[in-house]
N, C-alpha and C positions, 0 to 999 in steps of 0.2 A: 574691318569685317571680312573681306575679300584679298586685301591686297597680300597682307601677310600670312595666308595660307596655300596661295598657288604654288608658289616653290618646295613647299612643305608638302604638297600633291605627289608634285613631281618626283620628290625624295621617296615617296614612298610606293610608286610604282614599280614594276618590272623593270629593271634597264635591260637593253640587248645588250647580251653578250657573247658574240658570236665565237666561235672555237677559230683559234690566229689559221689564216691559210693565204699563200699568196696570193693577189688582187690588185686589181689596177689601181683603186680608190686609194692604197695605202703606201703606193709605189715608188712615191715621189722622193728625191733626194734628203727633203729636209726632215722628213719623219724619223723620228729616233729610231736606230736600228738596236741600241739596249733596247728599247720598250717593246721589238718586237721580239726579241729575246726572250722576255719575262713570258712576253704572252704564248709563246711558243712554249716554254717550258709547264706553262699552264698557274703561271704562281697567281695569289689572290689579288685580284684586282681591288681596291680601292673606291669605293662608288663613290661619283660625280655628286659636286653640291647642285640642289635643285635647282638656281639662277641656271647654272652651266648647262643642266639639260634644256631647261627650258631655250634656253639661245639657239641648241641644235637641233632642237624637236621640228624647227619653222622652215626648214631649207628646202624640203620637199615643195611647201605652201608655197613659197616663192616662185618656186618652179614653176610650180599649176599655173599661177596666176600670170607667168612671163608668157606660156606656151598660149594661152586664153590669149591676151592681146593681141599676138603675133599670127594665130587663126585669122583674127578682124583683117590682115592686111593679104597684099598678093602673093607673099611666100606661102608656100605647100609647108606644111609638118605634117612629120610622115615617120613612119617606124622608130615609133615611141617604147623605150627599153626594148629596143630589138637585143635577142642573145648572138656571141660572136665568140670566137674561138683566140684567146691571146697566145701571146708565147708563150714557153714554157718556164717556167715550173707554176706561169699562170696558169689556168685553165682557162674558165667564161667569165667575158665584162657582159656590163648590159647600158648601154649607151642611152643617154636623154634624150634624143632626136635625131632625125636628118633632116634638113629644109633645103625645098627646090626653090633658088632664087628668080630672078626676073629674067637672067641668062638662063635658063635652065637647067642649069650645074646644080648636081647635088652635092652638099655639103652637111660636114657633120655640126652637130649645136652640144656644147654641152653649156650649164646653167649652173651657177654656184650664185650664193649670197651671203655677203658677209656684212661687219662691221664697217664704220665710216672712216675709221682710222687708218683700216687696213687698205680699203679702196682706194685715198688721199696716197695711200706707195703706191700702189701698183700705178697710177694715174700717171704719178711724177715720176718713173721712171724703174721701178724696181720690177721684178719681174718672177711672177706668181708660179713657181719652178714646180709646184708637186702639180698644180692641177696642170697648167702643160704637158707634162709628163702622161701625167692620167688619159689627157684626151689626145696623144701620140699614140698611146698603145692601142686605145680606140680604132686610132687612123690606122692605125698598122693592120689590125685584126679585121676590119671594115676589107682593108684593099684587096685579101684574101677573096673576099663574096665579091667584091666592085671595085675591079684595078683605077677606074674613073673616080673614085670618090680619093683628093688627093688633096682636097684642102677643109679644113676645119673651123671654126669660130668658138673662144671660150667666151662667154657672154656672163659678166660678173654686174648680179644687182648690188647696189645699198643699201640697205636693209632702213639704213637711219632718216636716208633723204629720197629712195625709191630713182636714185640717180643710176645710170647702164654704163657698163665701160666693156668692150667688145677686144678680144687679140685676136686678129686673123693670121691662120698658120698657114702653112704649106707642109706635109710631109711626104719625101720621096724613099720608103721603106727603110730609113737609116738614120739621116738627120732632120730635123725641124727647124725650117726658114719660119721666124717671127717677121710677116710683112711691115703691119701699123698697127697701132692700138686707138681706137676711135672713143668716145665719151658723146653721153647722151645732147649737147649741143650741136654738134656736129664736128669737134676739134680733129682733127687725125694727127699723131703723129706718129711719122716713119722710123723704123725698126731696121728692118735689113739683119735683122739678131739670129746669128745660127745656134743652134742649141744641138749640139752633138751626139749622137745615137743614145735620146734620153729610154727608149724603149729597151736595147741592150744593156744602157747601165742598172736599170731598174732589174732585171732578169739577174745581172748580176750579184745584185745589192741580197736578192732574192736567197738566193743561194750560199753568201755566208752566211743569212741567217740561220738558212738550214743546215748549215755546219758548226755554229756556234750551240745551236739546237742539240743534234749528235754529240755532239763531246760535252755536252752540260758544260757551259761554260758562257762566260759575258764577254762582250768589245768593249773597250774602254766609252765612258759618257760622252757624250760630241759638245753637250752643254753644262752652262752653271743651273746651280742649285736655284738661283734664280731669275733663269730663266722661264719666261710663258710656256716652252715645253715641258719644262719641271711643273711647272705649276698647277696645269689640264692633264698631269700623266696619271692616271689610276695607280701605277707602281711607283710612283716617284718618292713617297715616304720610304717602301719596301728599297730603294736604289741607292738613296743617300743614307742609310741605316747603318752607321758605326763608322761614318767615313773622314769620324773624329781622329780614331786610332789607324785609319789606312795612310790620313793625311798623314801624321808621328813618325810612318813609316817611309817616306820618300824622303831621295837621298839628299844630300846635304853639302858635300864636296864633290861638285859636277862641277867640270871644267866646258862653259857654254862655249859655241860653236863662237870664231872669232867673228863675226859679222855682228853679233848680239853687242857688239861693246857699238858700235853704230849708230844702232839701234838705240841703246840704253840713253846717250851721249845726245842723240838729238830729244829723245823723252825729255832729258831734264833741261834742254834747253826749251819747248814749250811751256815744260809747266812754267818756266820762269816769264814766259812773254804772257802765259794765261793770268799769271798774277798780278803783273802790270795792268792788261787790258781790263782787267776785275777792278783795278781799285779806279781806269779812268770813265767804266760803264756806270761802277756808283756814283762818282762823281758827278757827270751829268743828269742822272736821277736826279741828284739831291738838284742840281742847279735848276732843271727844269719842274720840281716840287717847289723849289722855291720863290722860281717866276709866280706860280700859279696861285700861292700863298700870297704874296707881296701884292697881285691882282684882285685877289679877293676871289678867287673861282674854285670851285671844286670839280669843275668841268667847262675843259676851252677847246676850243680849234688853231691848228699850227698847221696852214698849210693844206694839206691832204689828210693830214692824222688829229684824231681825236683825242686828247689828255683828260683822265678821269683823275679825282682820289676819290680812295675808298679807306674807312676803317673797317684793321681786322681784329678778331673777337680782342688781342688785346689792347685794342685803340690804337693802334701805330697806323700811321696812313701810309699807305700802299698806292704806288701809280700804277695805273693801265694805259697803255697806248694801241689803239686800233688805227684800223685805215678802213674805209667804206667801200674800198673794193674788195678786200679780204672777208666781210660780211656777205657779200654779192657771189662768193665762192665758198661759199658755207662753215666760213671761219667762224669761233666765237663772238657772239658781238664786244664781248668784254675786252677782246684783245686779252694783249700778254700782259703779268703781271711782270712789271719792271723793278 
């Protein structure tokens, strides 16, 4: 009654669409610079399926609801979307907060929320380069009004588990010191990560746009066809359109650089250990499917791990193997299908 007409709401509402202009939000390394191309040249976008608005429609809400808690406690928040003057060919950002700590250093906050899968990288160690980026130029455009304001926090929710994972920066007008990245437990771990004049490269990034822009013309794709940025890109049908007969047209007789033979030489020597390892990973399957048969069990414990079988829709049994601390870290309970 309900369930399957919200997204169909959503489809049928106004999307923004804002006319392309440099900005901090869009600055980041990993953002397709064709797609800012497209947008810049003004071509039709493609409207989002409604699941997809609906995911982004809630980022704000999240916000609301971090910055409410964080009132309850003794940090200050304070100049909420303050406007601020970026570099150029940026104009104005408008920042999520500032919070005076316990030392009474002002610091900047910015707040994103995402997906659980994406929070599980950044956690283990990957490192979340657009919104860094975003809240460097921040810091930069900030140090202008308050030379004192010189370190930062990007504060990322979960969206799925309401779990917080915090990067505290340092920046000194040029580059950005990644101190530690902390998780809603209390874990920290240290960083020491320079990130090199991500506010000048962004400025940079800026400006072939605006020269690919000029000369009507594209940068080559930075990604595959199926890729997740291909996939969320409003132009991304309009991008890969006839790139049947572009493919037809690349050359044929290139003599690769001599390192690629290296390269190639140790390729084919994994796949052949991957093929080994594949047939000694099934093997063990079956041995341990067949313990569990031979037991009479459809579900045992070995140890610290849990062995399930399961049938799937076409009756083969399928093992799963968990471990009960990987539940306790908000793995699936089901474990991996083996």
């Amino acid at each position: 009654m309900l369930a399957d007409i919200i997204h169909k709401i959503a489809e049928m509402g106004p999307e923004e669409d804002h006319a392309y202009y440099p900005r901090p939000s869009i600055a980041g390394p990993d953002r397709c610079i064709r797609q800012m191309v497209y947008w810049g040249l003004n071509f039709t976008r493609e409207p989002l399926p409604g699941r997809t608005l609906v995911i982004f429609s809630d980022s704000s809400f999240h916000e609301d609801l971090t910055l409410d808690w964080l009132r309850k406690s003794a940090y200050q928040i304070h100049s909420e979307q303050l406007e601020i003057d970026c570099r150029p060919p940026m104009k104005k950002g408008h920042i999520d907060s500032l919070f005076t700590g316990l030392d009474s250093i002002d610091r900047l906050l910015e707040h994103k929320a995402i997906n659980h899968f994406t929070f599980q990288k950044y956690w283990n160690g990957e490192v979340p380069i657009d919104y860094i980026t975003q809240t460097c130029i921040y810091l930069d455009g900030l140090q202008t009004l308050n030379p004192d304001i010189k370190e930062g926090v990007l504060l990322i929710k979960n969206k799925n588990t309401a779990a917080y994972l915090e990067f505290l920066m340092a920046f000194d007008g040029t580059d950005c010191l990644l101190i530690n990245r902390t998780n809603s437990q209390g874990e920290t771990k240290k960083m020491d990560t320079i990130i090199e004049n991500p506010a000048g490269k962004a400025c940079f990034k800026f400006n072939a746009v605006d020269e690919y822009i000029k000369i009507k013309t594209l940068p080559k794709r930075p990604y595959d066809i199926d890729d997740w940025h291909c996939s969320y890109c409003g132009w991304g049908k309009t991008c890969w359109e006839g790139y049947d007969k572009e493919f037809l047209e690349l050359k044929t007789d290139v003599l690769l650089p001599s390192e690629v033979a290296d390269m190639v030489r140790y390729y084919k020597e994994l796949g052949a250990q991957q093929k080994d390892m594949k047939g000694e990973y099934e093997g063990l399957r079956d041995k341990i499917r067949n313990v569990m048969k031979d037991s009479g069990a459809r579900e045992g414990r070995a140890g610290e791990y849990i062995c399930r079988l399961k049938l799937d829709k076409a009756g083969r049994e399928r093992l799963y193997i968990s471990n009960p601390k990987e539940v306790e870290n908000g793995l699936s309970a089901e474990g991996n299908e083996n």
